[in-house]
C-alpha positions as CSV (number, residue, x, y, z in Angstrom):
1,X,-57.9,189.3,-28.4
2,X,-57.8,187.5,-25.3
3,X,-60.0,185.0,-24.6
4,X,-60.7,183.5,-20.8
5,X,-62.8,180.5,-20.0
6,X,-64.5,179.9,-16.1
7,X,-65.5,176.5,-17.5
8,X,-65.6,173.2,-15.9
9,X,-65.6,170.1,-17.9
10,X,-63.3,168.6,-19.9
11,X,-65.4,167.5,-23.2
12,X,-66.8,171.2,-23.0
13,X,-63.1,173.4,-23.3
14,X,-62.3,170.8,-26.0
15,X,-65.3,171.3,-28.0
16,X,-64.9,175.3,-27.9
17,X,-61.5,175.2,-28.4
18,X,-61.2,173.2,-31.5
19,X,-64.5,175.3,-32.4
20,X,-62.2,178.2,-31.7
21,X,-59.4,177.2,-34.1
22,X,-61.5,176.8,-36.8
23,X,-61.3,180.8,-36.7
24,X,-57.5,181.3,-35.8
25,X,-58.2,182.0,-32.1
26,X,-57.3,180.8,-29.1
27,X,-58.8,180.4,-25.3
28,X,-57.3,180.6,-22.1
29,X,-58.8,178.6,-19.3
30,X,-58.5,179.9,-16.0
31,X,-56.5,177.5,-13.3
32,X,-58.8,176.9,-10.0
33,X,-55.3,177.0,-8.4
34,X,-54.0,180.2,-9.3
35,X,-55.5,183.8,-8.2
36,X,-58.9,184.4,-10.5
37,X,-58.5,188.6,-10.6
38,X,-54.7,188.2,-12.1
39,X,-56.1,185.5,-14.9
40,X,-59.2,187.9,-15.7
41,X,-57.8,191.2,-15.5
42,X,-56.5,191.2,-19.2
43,X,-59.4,189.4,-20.9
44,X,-61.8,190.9,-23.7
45,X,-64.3,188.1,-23.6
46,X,-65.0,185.6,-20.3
47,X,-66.6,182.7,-21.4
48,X,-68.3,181.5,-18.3
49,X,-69.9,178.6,-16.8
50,X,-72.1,179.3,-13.4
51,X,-69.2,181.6,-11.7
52,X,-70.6,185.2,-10.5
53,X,-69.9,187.7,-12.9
54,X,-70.2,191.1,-10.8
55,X,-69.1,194.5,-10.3
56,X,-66.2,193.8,-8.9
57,X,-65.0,190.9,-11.9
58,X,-66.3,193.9,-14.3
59,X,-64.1,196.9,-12.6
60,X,-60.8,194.4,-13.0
61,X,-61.2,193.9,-16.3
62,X,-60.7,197.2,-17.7
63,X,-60.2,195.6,-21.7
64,X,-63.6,193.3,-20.8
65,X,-66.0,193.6,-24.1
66,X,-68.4,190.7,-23.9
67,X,-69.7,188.0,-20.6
68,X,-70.3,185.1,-23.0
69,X,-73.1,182.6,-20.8
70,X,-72.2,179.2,-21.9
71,X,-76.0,178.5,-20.9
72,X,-79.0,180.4,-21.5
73,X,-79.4,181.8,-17.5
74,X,-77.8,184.9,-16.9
75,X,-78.6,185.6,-13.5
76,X,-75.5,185.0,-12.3
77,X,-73.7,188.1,-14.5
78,X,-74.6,191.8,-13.1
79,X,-76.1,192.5,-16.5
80,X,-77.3,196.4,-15.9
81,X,-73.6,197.4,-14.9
82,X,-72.3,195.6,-17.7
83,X,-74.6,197.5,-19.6
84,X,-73.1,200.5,-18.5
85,X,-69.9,199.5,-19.3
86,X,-70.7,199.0,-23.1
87,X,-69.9,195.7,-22.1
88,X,-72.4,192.9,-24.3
89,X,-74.1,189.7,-22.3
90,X,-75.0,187.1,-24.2
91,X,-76.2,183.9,-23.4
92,X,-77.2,180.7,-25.6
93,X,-80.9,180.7,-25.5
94,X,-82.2,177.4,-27.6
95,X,-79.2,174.6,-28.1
96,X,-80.0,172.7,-24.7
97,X,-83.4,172.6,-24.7
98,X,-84.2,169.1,-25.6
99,X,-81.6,167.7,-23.2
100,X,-82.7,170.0,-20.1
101,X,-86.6,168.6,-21.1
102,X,-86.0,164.7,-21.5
103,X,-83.9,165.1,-18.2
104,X,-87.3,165.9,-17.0
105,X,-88.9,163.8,-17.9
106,X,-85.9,161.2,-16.1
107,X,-86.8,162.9,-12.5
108,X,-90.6,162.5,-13.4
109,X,-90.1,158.8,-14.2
110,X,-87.6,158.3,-10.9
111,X,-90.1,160.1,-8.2
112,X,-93.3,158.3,-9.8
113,X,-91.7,155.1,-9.3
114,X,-90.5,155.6,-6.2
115,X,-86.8,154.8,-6.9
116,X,-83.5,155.6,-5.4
117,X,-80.3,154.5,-5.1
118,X,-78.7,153.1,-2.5
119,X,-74.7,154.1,-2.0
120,X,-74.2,151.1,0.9
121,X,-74.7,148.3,-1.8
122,X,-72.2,148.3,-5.0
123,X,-71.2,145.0,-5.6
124,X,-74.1,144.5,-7.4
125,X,-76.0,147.0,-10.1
126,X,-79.4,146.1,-9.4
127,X,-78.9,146.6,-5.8
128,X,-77.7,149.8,-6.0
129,X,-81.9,150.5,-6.9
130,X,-84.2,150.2,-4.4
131,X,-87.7,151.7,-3.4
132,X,-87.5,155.0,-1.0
133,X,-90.6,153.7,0.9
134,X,-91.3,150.4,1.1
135,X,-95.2,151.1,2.0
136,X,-95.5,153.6,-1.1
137,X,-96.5,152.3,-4.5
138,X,-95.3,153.8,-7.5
139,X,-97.4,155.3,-9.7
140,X,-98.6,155.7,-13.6
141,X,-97.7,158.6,-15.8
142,X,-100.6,158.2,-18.1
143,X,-103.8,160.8,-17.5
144,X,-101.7,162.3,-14.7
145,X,-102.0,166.2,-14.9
146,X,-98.2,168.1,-15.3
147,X,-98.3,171.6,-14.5
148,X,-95.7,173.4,-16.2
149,X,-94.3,176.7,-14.4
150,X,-93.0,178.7,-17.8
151,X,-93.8,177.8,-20.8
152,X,-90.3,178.4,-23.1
153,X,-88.6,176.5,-25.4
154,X,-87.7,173.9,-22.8
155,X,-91.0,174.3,-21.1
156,X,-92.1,173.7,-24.6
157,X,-90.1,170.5,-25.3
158,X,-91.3,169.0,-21.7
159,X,-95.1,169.6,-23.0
160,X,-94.5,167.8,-26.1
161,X,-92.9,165.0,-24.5
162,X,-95.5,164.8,-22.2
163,X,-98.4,164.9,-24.4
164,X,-97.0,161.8,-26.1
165,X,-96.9,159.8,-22.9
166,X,-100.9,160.7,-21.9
167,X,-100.3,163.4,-19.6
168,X,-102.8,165.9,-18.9
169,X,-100.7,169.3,-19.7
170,X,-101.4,172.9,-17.7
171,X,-98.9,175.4,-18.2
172,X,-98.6,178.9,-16.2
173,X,-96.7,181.2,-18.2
174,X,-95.9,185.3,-17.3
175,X,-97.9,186.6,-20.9
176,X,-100.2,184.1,-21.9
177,X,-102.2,186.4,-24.3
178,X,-99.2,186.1,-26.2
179,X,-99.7,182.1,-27.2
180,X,-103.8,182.1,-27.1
181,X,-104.3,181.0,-30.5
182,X,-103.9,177.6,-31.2
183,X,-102.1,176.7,-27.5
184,X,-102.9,173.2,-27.6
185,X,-101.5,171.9,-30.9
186,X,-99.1,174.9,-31.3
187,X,-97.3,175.1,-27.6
188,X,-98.7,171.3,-26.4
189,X,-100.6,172.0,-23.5
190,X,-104.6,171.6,-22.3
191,X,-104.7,174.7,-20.8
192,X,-102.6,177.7,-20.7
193,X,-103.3,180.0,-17.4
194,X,-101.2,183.3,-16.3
195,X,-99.9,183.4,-12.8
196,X,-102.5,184.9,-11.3
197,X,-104.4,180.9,-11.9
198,X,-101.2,179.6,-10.2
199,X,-103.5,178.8,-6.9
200,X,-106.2,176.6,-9.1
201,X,-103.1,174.7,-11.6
202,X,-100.8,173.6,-8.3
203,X,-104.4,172.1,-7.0
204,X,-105.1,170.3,-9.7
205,X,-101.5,168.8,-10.6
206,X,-99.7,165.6,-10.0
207,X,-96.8,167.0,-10.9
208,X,-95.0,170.0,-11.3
209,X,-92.4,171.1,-13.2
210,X,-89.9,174.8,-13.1
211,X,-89.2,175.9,-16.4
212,X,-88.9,179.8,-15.5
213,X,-85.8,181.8,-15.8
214,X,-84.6,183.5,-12.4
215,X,-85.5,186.9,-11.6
216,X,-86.7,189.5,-9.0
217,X,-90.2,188.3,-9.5
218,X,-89.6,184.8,-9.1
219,X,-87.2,184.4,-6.3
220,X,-89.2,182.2,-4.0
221,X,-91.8,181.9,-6.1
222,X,-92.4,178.6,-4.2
223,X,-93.0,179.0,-0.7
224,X,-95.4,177.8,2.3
225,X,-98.2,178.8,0.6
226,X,-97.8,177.2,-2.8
227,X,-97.0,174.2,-0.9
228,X,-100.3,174.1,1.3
229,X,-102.0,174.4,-2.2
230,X,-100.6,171.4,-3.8
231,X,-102.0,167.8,-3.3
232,X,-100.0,165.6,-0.5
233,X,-99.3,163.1,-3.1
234,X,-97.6,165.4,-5.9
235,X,-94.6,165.9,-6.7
236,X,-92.0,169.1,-7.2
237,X,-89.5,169.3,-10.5
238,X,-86.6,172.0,-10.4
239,X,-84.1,171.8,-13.6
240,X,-84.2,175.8,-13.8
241,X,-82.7,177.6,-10.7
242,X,-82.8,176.5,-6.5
243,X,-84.2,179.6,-5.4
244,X,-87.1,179.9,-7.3
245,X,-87.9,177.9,-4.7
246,X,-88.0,178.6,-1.0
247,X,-85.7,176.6,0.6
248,X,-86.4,176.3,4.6
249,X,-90.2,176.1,2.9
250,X,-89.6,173.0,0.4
251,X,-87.7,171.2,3.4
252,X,-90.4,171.2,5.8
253,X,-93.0,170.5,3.1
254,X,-91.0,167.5,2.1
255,X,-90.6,166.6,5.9
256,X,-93.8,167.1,7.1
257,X,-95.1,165.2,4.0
258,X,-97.3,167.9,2.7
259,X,-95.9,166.9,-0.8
260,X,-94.3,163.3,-1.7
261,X,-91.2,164.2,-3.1
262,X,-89.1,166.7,-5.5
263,X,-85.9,166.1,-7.4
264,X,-83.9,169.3,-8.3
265,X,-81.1,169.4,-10.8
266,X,-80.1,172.6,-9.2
267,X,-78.9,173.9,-5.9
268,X,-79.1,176.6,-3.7
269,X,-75.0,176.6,-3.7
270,X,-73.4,175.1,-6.0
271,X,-71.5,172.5,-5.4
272,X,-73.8,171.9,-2.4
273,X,-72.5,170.5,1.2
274,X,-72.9,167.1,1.9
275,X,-74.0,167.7,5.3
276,X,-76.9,169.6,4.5
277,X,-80.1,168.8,5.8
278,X,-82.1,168.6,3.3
279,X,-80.0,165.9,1.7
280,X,-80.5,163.8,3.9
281,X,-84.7,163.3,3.3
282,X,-85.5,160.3,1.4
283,X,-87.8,161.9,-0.7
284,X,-85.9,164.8,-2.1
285,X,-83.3,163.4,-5.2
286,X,-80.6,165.8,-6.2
287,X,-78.5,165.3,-9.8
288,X,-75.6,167.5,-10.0
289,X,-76.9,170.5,-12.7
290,X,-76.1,168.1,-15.7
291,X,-79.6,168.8,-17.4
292,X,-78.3,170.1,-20.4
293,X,-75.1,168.1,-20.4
294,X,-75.4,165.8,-23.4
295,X,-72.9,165.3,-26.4
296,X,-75.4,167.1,-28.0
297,X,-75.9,169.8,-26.3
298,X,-72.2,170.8,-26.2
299,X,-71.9,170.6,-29.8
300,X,-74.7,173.1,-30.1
301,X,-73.8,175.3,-27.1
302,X,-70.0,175.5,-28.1
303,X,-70.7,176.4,-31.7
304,X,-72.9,179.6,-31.2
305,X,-70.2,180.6,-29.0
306,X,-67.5,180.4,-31.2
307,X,-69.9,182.2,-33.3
308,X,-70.5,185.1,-31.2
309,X,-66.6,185.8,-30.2
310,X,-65.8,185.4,-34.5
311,X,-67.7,188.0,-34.5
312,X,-66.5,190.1,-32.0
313,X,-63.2,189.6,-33.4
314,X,-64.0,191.4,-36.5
315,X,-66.1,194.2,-35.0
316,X,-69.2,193.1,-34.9
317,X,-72.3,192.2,-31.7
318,X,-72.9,188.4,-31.1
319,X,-76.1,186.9,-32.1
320,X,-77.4,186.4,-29.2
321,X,-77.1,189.5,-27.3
322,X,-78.7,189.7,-24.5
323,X,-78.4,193.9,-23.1
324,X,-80.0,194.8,-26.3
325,X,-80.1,198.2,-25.7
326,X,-75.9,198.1,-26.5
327,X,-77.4,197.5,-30.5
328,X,-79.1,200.8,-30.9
């Protein structure tokens, strides 16, 4: 069986591949430096990181039996044609959850204290930190009002966090009906609103947070008009995908200071230009995707994938299959 990584990260490809050995097989990682269609083109499993998995990857990889997500997204991999392939997806839906939500809660804590850092000064660590505005206070977590924008298992984990520091918690979620009974002690919230309450939740919150997978529905989600409804003095959290939210729209918001900052742990393009504009603004703080990028998280991550290509080596689906029409 061959086995092909499109993984970055060092700790990562050593983690799966001892995880790997454990069950007598072996991966393959794919060299940046040498042409990506030749390394594919014999593979039965990809194992990939946040490379584009799409019709034209598929059709050159004519032994290709499972796209293996190393994260729980999947909207970079053309999941429907694989589908019609016989080809499984499958993702890792649960093991980076808590990292992904006390990252969070980091960006929370660095835009409400109005922190950056400053690259001119490093002879010295506590000058590297220094207040974006010097006119702008900082300001108090506690009985502040956190809107959360899907409410999954790292939506979830954010809540709980959140609850424990005094925050006032709102969460919008597609199927609320679902989580009615019990919301507040079962899923950690205040209030628990469907999208069509979006309007009246971005009002009322301090802060809000993106916790919703990336689809057709919510591709710009976040635009001028979501913007206009939010309070000037609130503040924007992205740790799930860039365009859920609209980018030309979130850089003259933050320009025109019609919100007071946002900190994304994801991009538009990945990794992004340096020269970009919206870069540049003081109050927008960018961390390079590493959300879900703890010791712990690896562990977790690297084991259900060894899992899932175990058992495709003996014949049987992953766990966590994603095209779940391939099981009947």
């Amino acid at each position: 069986m061959n086995i092909v990584g499109l993984l970055q990260g060092l700790t990562f490809k050593q983690s799966l591949s001892k995880k790997l050995e454990e069950y007598n097989l072996e991966i393959n990682y794919v060299d940046p430096d040498k042409s990506l269609a030749s390394q594919l083109a014999p593979a039965h499993i990809i194992v990939n990181g946040f490379h584009m998995i799409d019709r034209s990857i598929i059709e050159n990889c004519p032994n290709l039996k499972l796209v293996q997500q190393s994260g729980i997204g999947v909207d970079n991999i053309d999941i429907k044609y694989c589908s019609t392939k016989g080809i499984y997806v499958a993702n890792v839906p649960l093991a980076n959850a808590i990292s992904v939500a006390e990252h969070t809660l980091f960006l929370m804590f660095f835009l409400s204290k109005n922190v950056s850092i400053n690259p001119g000064h490093s002879t010295s660590p506590v000058s590297l930190l220094h207040t974006r505005s010097k006119t702008t206070a900082g300001m108090e977590l506690h009985g502040k009002t956190l809107a959360i924008i899907g409410l999954g298992v790292t939506g979830l984990e954010v809540a709980k966090i959140a609850r424990g520091l005094g925050l006032r918690v709102e969460a919008v979620t597609k199927h609320p009906f679902t989580k009615r009974d019990g919301y507040d002690k079962k899923y950690y919230v205040d209030d628990l609103a469907g999208i069509d309450r979006l309007p009246e939740v971005l009002a009322r919150a301090d802060i809000v947070s993106i916790h919703t997978p990336l689809t057709d529905e919510t591709t710009d989600m976040f635009g001028e008009k979501e913007f206009s409804m939010m309070k000037k003095s609130a503040y924007l959290i992205n740790v799930a995908r860039a365009k859920i939210v609209n980018k030309d729209a979130l850089f003259t918001a933050l320009s025109a200071q019609r919100i007071a900052g946002a900190a994304f742990d994801v991009f538009w393009r990945e990794p992004p230009v340096l020269e970009d504009k919206i870069l540049a603004l003081e109050n927008f703080i960018l961390t390079p995707h590493i959300a879900g990028w703890t010791s712990e998280a690896i562990e977790t991550i690297t084991r259900i994938i060894s899992i899932n290509i175990e058992r495709m080596s003996r014949g049987d689906p992953p766990l966590t299959v994603v095209n779940k029409e391939l099981l009947v």
